[in-house]
N, C-alpha and C positions, 0 to 999 in steps of 0.2 A: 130249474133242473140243469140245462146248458150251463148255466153260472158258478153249481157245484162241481160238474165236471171238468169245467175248464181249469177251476182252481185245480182240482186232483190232479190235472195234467201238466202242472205249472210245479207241486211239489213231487210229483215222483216222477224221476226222469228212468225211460229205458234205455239200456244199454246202448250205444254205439262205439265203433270205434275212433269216430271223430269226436265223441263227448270227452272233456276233461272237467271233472271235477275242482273248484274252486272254495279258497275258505268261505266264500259267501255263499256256499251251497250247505253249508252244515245253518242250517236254520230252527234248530232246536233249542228251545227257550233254556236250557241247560248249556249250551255252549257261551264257551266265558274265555276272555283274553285279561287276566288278572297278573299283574306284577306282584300280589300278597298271595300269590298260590306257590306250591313249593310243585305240586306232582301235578301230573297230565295226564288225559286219557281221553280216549277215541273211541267211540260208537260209526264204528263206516255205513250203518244205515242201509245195508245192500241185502237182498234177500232171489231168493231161486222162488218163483212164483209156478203152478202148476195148476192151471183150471179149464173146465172140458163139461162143456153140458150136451148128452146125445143119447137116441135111445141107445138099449143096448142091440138091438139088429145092427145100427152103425159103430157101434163099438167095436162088434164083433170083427168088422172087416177094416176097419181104422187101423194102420199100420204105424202112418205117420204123423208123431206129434209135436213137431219140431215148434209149431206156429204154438202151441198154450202152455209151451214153457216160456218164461220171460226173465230177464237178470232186472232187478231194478235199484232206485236207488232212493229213498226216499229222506227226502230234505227236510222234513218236520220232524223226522228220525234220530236225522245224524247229527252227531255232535261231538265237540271239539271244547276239551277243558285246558289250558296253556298260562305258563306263568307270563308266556311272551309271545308277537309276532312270528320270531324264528321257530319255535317251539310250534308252535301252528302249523307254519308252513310244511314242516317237517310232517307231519301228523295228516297232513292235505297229500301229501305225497305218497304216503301209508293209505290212506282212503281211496285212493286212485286205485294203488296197485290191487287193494283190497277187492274193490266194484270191478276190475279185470278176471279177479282172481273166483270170482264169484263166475263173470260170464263163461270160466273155464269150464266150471263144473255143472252150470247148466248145460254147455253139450257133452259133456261126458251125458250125463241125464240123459238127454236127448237122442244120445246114439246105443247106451244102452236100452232103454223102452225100444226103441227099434227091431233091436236084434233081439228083445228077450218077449216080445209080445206076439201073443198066438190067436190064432181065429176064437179058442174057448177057453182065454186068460181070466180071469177073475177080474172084476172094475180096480181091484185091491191090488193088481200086481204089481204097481210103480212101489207100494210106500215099503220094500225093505230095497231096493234101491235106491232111493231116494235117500234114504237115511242112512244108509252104508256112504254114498257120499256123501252127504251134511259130513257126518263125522271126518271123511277125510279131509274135506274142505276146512273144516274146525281146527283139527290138527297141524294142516297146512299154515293156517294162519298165526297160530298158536307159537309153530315152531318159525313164523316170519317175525314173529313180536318179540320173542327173545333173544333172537339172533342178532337183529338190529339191536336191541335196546330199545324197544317202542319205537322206532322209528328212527331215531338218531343216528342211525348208519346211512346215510343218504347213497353210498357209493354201493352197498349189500341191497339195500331197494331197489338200485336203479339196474343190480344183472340179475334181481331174480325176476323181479316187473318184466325183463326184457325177454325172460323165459319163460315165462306165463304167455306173453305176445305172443312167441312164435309157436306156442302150444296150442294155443288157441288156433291157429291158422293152421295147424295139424289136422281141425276138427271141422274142418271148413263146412262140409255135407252135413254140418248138426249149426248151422245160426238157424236162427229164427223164422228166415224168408226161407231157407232151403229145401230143397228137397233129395232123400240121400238115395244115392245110387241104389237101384234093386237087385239083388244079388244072383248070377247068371246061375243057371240053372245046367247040370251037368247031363 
């Protein structure tokens, strides 16, 4: 049991902000560096995790869920189809910003449950949250891929990646480890 867990911890890495993703992190049996490929394409492997097991007496009074949301990244996942090297790397730079862009919207996540959860919320209240941002997250992405060209815009990646960062750092009181301010009382 140790042996399969360790492995699980070896392919899905969580977020940090000292983590950089690498082309040898796209480890999925479908990632191909082929010179007879014409197109490319990117699987960023990155997902907004959300799990919570407690009665509901502890629900009730659980405010904060900062700690059982998690961005992750999984390496058996992701994958990277390239007719070249450069084409790759390009693509590794798109995945990067992608798992950032991912870590954004779990604290959006994060800070919304906060503010929208009540002593006699429903166990159900996160999932039209949740999916209100999927989708914007989706869209977000959606409109990064075509802006760039897939990726091919290295210079358009590297200032929106750079606002994603400092977005991120807007949300500070929603990572992981945090705990967010409680709101002073009038």
């Amino acid at each position: 049991m140790l042996i399969l867990n360790f492995g699980f911890s070896q392919n899905v890495i969580e977020w940090s902000p000292e983590y950089k993703v690498t082309l040898t992190d796209f480890k999925s049996p479908e990632t191909e560096i082929n010179s007879q490929l014409s197109g490319y394409t990117l699987f960023p492997g990155t997902n907004i995790d959300f799990s919570f097991h407690m009665s509901s007496y502890a629900f009730m009074f659980k405010k904060n869920f900062n700690d059982k949301v998690s961005t992750t990244f999984n390496r058996d996942l992701a994958a990277i189809i390239a007719p070249d090297s450069t084409i790759a790397n390009q693509l590794v730079e798109f995945g990067q910003y992608s798992f950032d862009l991912t870590e954004l919207y779990s604290r959006k996540f994060r800070k919304e449950i906060y503010e929208n959860k009540g002593a006699f919320s429903d166990i159900s209240f996160y999932q039209p949250i949740l999916k209100k941002l999927q989708q914007e997250m989706d869209a977000e992405n959606s409109r990064m891929l075509k802006s760039t060209e897939f990726g091919k815009d290295l210079g358009l990646i590297k200032v929106e990646h750079q606002k994603v960062l400092l977005e991120i750092e807007s949300y500070a009181d929603f990572c992981k480890e945090c705990k967010p301010p409680k709101k002073k009382k009038k």
